[in-house]
MARTIBA-799533 format. One record per residue (C-alpha): z, y, x; residue number from 1; residue in three letters. Coordinates in steps of 0.1 Angstrom, whole numbers, plus 5000, padded with zeros to 4 digits. Each point is the difference from the previous one (the first is absolute). Example, Ala and Ser with C-alpha at 12.3 -4.5 7.8 and 13.67 -1.06 7.14 Angstrom:
! MARTIBA-799533
rec pz->5078&py->4955&px->5123&pos->1&code->ALA;
rec pz->4993&py->5034&px->5014&pos->2&code->SER;
END
This chain:
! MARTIBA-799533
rec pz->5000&py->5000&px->5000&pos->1&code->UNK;
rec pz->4989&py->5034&px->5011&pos->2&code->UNK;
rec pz->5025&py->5028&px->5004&pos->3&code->UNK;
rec pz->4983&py->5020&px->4973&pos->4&code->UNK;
rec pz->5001&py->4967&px->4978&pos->5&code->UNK;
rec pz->5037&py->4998&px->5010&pos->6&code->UNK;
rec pz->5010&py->5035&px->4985&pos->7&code->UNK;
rec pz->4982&py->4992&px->4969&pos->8&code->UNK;
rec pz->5013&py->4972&px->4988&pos->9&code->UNK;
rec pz->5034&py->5017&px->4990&pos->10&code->UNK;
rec pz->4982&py->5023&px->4978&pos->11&code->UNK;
rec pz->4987&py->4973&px->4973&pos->12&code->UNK;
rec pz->5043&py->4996&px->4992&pos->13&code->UNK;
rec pz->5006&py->5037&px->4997&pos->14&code->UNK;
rec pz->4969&py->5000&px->4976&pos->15&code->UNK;
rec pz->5017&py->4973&px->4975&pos->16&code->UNK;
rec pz->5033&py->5020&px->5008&pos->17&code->UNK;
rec pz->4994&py->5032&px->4994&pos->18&code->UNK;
rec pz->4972&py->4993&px->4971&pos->19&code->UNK;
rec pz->4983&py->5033&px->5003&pos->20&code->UNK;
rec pz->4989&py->5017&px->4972&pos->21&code->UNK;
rec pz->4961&py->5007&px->5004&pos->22&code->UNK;
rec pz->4982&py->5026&px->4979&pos->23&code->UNK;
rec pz->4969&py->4989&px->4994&pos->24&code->UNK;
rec pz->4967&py->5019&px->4983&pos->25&code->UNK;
rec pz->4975&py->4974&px->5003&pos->26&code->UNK;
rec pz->4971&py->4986&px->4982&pos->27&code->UNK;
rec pz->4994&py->4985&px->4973&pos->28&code->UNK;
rec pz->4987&py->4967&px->5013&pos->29&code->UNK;
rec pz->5030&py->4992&px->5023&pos->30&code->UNK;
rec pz->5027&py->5013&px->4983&pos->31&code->UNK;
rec pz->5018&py->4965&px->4984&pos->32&code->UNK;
rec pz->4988&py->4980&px->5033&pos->33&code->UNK;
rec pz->5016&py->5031&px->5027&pos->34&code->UNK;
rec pz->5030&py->5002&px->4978&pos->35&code->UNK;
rec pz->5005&py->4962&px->5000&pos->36&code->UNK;
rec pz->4997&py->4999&px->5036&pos->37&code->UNK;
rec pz->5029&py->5025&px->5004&pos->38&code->UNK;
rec pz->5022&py->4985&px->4981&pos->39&code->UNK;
rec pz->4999&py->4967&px->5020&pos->40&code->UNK;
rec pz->4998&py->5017&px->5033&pos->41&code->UNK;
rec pz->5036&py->5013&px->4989&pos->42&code->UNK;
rec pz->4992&py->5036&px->4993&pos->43&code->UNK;
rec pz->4997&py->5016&px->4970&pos->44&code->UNK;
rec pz->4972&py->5015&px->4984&pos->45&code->UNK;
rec pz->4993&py->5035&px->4973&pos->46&code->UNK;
rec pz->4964&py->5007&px->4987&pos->47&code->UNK;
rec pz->5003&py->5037&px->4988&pos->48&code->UNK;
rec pz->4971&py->5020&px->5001&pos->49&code->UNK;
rec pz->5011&py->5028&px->4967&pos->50&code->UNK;
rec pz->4997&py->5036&px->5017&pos->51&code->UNK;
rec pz->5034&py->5005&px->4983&pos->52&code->UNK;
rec pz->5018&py->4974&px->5020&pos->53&code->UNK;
rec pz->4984&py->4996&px->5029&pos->54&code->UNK;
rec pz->5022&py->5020&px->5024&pos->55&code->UNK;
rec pz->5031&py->4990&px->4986&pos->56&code->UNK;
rec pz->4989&py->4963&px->5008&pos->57&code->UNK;
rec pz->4987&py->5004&px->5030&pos->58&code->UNK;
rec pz->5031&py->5020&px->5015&pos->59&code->UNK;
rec pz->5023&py->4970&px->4991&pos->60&code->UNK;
rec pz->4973&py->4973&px->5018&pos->61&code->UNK;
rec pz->4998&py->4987&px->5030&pos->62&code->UNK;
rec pz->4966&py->5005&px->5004&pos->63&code->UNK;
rec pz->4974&py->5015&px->4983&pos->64&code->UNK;
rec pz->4965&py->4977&px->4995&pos->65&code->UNK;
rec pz->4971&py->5020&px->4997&pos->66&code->UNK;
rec pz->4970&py->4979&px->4992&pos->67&code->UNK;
rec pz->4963&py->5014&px->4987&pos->68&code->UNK;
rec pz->4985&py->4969&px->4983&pos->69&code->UNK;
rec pz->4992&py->5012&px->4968&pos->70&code->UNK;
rec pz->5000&py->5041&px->5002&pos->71&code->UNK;
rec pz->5004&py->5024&px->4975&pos->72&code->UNK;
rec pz->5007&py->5038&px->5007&pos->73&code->UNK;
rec pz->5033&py->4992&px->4979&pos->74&code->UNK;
rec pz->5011&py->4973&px->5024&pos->75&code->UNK;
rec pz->4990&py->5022&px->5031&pos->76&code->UNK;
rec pz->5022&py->5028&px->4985&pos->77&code->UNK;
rec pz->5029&py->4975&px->4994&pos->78&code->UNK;
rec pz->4998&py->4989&px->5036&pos->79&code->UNK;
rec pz->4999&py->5035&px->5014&pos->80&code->UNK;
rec pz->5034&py->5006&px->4978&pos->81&code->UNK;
rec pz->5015&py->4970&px->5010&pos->82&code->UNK;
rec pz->4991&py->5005&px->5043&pos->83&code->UNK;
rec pz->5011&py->5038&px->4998&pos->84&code->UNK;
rec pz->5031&py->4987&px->4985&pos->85&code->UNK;
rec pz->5004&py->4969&px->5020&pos->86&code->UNK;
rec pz->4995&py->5022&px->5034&pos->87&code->UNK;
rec pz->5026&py->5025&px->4984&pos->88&code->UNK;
rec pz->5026&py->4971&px->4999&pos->89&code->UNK;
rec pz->4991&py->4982&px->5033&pos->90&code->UNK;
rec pz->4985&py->4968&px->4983&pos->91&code->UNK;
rec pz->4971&py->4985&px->5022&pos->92&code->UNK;
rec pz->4968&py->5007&px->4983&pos->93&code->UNK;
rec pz->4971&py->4965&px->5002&pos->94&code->UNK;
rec pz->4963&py->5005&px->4991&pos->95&code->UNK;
rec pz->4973&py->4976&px->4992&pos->96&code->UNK;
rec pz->4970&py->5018&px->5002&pos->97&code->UNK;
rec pz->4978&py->4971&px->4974&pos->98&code->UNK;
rec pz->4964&py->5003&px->5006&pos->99&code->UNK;
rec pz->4999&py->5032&px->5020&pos->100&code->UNK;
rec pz->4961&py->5011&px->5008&pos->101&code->UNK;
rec pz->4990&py->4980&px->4968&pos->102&code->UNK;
rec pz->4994&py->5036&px->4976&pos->103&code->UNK;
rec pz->5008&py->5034&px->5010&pos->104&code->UNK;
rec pz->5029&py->5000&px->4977&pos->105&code->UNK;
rec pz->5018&py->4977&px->5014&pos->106&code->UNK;
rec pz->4995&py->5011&px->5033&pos->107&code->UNK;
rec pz->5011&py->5037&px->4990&pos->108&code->UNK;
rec pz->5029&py->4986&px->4981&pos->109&code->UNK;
rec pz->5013&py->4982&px->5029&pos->110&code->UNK;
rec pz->4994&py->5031&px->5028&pos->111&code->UNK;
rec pz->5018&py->5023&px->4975&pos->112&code->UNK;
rec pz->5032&py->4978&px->4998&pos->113&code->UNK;
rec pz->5001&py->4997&px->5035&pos->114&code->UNK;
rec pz->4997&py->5043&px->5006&pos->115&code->UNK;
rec pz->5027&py->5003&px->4971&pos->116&code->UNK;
rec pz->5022&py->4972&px->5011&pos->117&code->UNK;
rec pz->5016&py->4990&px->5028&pos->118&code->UNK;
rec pz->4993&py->4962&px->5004&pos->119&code->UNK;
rec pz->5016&py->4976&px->5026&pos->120&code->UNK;
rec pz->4981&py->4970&px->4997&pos->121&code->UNK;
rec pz->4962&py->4989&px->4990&pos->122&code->UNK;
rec pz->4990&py->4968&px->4994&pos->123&code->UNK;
rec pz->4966&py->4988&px->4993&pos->124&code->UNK;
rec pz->4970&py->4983&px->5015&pos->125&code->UNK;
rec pz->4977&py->5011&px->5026&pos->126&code->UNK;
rec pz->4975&py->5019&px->4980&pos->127&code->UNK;
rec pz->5026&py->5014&px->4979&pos->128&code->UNK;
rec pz->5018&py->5015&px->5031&pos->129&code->UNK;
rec pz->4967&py->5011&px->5017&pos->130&code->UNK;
rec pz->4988&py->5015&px->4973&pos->131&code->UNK;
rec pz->5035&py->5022&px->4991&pos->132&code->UNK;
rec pz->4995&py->5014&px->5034&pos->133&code->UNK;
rec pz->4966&py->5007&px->4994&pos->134&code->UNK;
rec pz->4986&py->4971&px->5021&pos->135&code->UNK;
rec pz->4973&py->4992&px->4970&pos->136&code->UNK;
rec pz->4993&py->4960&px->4998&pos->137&code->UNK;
rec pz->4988&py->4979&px->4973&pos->138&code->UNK;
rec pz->5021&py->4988&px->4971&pos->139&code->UNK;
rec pz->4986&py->4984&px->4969&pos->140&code->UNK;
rec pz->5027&py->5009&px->4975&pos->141&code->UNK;
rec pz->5036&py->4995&px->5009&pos->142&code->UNK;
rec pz->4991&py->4972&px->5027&pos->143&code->UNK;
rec pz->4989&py->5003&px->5038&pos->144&code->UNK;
rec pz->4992&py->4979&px->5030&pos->145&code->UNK;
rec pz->5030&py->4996&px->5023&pos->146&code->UNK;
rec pz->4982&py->5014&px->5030&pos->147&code->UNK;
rec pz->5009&py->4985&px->5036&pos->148&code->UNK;
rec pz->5036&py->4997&px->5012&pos->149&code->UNK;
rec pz->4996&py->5024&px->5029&pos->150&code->UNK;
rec pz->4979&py->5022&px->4978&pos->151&code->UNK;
rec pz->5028&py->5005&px->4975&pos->152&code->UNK;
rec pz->5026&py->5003&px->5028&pos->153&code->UNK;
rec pz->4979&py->5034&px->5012&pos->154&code->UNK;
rec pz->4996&py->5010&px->4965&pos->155&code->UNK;
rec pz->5037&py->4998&px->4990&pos->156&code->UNK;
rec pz->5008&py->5019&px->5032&pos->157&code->UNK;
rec pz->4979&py->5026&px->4985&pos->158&code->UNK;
rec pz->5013&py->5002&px->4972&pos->159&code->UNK;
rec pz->5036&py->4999&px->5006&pos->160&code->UNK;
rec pz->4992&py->5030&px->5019&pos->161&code->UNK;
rec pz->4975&py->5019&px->4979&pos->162&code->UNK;
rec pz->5024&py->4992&px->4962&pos->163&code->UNK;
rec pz->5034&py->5000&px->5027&pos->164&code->UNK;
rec pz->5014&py->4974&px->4978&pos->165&code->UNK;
rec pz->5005&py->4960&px->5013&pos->166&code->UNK;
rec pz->4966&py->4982&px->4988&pos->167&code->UNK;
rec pz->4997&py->4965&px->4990&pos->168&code->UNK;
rec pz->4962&py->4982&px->5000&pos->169&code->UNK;
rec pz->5001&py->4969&px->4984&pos->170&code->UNK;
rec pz->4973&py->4971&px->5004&pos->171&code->UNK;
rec pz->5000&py->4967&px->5019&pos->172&code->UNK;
rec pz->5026&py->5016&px->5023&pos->173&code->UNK;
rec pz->5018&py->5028&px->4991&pos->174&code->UNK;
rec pz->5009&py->5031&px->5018&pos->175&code->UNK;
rec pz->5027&py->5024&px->5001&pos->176&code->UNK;
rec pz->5000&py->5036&px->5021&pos->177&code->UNK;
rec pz->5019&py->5031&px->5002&pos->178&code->UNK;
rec pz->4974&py->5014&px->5025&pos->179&code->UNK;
rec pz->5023&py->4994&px->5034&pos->180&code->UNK;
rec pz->5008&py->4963&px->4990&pos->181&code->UNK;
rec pz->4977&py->4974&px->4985&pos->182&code->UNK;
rec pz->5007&py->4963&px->4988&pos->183&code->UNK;
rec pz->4982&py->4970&px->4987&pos->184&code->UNK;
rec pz->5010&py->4977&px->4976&pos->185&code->UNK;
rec pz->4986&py->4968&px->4993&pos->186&code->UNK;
rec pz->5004&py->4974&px->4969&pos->187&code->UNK;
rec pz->4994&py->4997&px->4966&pos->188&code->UNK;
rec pz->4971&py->4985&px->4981&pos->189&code->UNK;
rec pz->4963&py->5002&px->4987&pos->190&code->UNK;
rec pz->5017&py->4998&px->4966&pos->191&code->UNK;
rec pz->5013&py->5030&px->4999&pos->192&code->UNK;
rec pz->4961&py->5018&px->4998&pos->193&code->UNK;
rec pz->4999&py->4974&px->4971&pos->194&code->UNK;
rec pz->5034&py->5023&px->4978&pos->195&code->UNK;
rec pz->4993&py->5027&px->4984&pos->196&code->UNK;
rec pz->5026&py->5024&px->5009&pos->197&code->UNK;
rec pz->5010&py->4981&px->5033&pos->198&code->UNK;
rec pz->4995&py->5037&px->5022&pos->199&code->UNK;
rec pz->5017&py->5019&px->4974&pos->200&code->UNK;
rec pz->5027&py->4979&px->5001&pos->201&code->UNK;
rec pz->5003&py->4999&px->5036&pos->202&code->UNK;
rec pz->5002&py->5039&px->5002&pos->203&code->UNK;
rec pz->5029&py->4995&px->4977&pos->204&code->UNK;
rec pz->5019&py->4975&px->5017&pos->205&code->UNK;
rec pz->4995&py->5022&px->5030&pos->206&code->UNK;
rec pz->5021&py->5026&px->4980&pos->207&code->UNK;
rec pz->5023&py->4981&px->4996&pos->208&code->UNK;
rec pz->5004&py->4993&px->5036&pos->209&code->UNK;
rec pz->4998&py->5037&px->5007&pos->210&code->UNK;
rec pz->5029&py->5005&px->4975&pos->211&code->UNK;
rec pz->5024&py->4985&px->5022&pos->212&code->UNK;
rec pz->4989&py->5006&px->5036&pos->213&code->UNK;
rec pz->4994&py->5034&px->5016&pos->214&code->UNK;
rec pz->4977&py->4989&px->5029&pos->215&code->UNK;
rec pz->4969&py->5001&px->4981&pos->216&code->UNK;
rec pz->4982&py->4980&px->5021&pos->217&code->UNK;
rec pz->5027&py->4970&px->5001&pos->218&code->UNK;
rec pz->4998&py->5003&px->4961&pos->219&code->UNK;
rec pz->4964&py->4997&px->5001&pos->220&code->UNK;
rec pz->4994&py->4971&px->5021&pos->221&code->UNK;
rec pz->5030&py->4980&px->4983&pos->222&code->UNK;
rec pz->4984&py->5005&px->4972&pos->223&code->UNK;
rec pz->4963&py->4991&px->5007&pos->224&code->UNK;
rec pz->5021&py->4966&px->5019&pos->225&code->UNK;
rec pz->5018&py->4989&px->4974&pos->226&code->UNK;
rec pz->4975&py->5007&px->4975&pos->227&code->UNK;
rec pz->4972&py->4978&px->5019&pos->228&code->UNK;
rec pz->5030&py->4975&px->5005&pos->229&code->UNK;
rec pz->5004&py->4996&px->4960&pos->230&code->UNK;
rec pz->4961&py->4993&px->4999&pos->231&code->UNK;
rec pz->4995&py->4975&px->5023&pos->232&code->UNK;
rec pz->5030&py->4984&px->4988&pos->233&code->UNK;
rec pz->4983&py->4998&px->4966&pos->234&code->UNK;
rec pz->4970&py->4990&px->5012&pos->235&code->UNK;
rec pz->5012&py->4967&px->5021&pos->236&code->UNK;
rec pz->5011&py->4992&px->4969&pos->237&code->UNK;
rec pz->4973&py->5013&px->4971&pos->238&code->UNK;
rec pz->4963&py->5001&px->5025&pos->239&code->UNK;
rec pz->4987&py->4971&px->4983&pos->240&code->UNK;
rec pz->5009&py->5011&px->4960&pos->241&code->UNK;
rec pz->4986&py->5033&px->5000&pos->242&code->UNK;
rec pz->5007&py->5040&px->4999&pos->243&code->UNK;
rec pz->5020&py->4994&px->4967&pos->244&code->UNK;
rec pz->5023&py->4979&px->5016&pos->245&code->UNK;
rec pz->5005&py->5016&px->5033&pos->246&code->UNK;
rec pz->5005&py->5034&px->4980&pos->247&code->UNK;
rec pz->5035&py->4986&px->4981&pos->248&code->UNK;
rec pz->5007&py->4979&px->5033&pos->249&code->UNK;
rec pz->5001&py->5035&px->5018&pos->250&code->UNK;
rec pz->5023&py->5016&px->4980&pos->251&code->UNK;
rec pz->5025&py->4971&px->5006&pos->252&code->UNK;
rec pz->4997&py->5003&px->5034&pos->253&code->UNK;
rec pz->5003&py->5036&px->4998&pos->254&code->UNK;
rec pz->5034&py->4994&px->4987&pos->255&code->UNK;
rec pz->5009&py->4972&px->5028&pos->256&code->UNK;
rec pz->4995&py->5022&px->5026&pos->257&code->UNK;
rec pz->5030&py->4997&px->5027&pos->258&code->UNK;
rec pz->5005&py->5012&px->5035&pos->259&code->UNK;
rec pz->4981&py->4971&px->5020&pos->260&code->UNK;
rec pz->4969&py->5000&px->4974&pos->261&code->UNK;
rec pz->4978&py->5012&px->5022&pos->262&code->UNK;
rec pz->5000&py->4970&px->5027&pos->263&code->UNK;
rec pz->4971&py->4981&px->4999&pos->264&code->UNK;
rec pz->4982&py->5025&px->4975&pos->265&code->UNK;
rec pz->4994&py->5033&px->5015&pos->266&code->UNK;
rec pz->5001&py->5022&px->5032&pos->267&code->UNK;
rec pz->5004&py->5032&px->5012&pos->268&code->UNK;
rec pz->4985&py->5013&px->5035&pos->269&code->UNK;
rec pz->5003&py->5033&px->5014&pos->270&code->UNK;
rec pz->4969&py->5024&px->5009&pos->271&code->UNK;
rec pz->5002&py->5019&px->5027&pos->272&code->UNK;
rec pz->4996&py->5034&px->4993&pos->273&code->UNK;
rec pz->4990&py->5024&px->5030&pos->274&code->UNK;
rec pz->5009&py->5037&px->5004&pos->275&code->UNK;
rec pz->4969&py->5012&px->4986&pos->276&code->UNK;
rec pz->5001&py->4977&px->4968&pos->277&code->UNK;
rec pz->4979&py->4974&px->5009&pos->278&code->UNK;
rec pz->5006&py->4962&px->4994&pos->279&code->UNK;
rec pz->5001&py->4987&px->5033&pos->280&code->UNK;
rec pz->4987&py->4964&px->4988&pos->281&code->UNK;
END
C-alpha cells in the first residue's frame, strides 16, 4: 500500500461516522440512483433546488453538489443561490459540468457559475474538462472519449490551474490535480459506462468525502479509490449477469466499504509535478 493509499483509507470510517449532509441540485435522471448511493455510502443526502430554500439548505450541508444535466435558467438560478450562500457559510462547493461544449447554453450556463461562484472541486470527463477551459473537443451529447492517460494528466494540470479548483477526469483511469500535485487512480469497471447516473453519482460521493476532510485533494482521490473499489467488487461478482445486476450489486458494496477495501482493487500513484507545472511522466 502506497502512502497516499495509506492516509486514505481512514477517511471511508469518518464518512459512515460523520454522515455528511450533501446538498444536492441534480438532474433529473440521476436523482433516486445518486441519492441511493449516499445513503449506503453512509452519508446523507437533500435534493432541494426551490429558490426559496436553497440557501438555507445549503448553509447547513456539507457540501454543495452542483450538477448541469438537465438545465433550465430556474435550476442555474437556484445553483447560483445555493454556491453564494454555501461560500458565505464555508461549505465546499462540487460541480459536474454534464455535457459541456454540447450547446452553447450549457456551455454558458456552466462558465457563469464558475465567475459567480467559488467552486473547489470539478469533476467530469476529458472533453468536459477541456472544453470548460475552452480546450474545444468533440462530445456527442453528455458522453466523450476518455482521451490518453498522460493526455488527461496535462489537461487536469491545466485546468486545476486555469478554474484554481482540485479537478478530477474520470475514464479508464482517473485523475486528480490541484495544479502542483497530481494523482492517478486505477479500478473500477466497464459497467459503470453501462449506469445511467454512475458520473453523477461519483461527483456526489466525492462530496461526501469532501465534507469530512479539508485536504481536498486527499478527499478526492479517497473518493475516486473507494468508489472504483465498490465497482469492481460488484463486478467480480455481477460481470456475467448484466448492467442490471452490477447496478444493485454496486450499491451494496458501496455500503460495505471499510478501511482495507481498496487491496486488491484499486491504486493510487503519484505524478510528479515539476516547477513549471508539467507532468514529469
Amino acid at each position: 500500500m502506497s502512502m497516499v493509499e495509506h492516509d486514505i483509507t481512514a477517511l471511508i470510517t469518518k464518512v459512515q461516522r460523520v454522515k455528511p449532509l450533501i446538498h444536492n441540485i441534480t438532474n433529473v435522471v440521476v436523482t433516486n440512483f445518486t441519492a441511493n448511493g449516499l445513503y449506503a455510502l453512509g452519508a446523507s443526502p437533500v435534493m432541494a433546488y426551490a429558490p426559496e430554500e436553497v440557501a438555507d439548505m445549503a448553509r447547513i450541508a456539507g457540501a454543495l453538489v452542483l450538477n448541469i444535466g438537465t438545465l433550465s435558467t430556474a435550476h442555474v438560478e437556484s445553483m447560483i443561490m445555493a454556491g453564494l450562500s454555501a461560500n458565505e457559510h464555508g461549505v465546499p462547493v462540487l460541480l459536474d459540468p454534464v455535457g459541456v461544449g454540447a450547446t452553447q447554453f450549457r456551455t454558458e450556463s456552466a462558465l457563469r457559475i464558475l465567475r459567480e461562484v467559488k467552486v473547489s472541486l470539478v469533476r467530469g470527463n476529458a472533453a468536459e474538462i477541456a472544453n470548460l477551459i475552452g480546450e474545444v473537443r468533440e462530445i456527442k451529447g453528455v458522453d466523450a472519449g476518455a482521451g490518453a492517460d498522460n493526455e488527461n494528466v496535462q489537461l487536469g494540470l491545466r485546468a486545476a490551474r486555469k478554474l484554481n479548483a482540485v479537478v478530477a477526469i474520470t475514464g479508464k483511469e482517473d485523475v486528480i490535480t490541484d495544479g502542483s500535485r497530481c494523482r492517478i487512480i486505477s479500478g473500477g469497471d466497464a459497467l459503470l459506462t453501462q449506469v445511467t447516473g454512475a458520473g453523477c453519482l461519483l461527483t456526489s460521493v466525492l462530496g461526501a468525502f469532501v465534507a469530512v476532510e479539508k485536504d481536498l485533494l486527499l478527499a478526492g482521490t479517497a473518493g475516486l479509490a473507494f468508489y472504483g473499489a465498490a465497482a469492481s467488487r460488484a463486478a467480480e461478482r455481477t460481470a456475467a449477469i448484466g448492467p442490471g445486476s452490477f447496478q444493485i450489486a454496486f450499491l451494496d458494496e458501496l455500503a460495505k466499504l471499510h478501511p482495507h477495501s481498496l487491496k486488491g482493487h484499486g491504486a493510487v500513484r503519484e505524478i510528479e509535478v515539476s516547477a513549471t507545472g508539467e507532468a514529469l511522466t
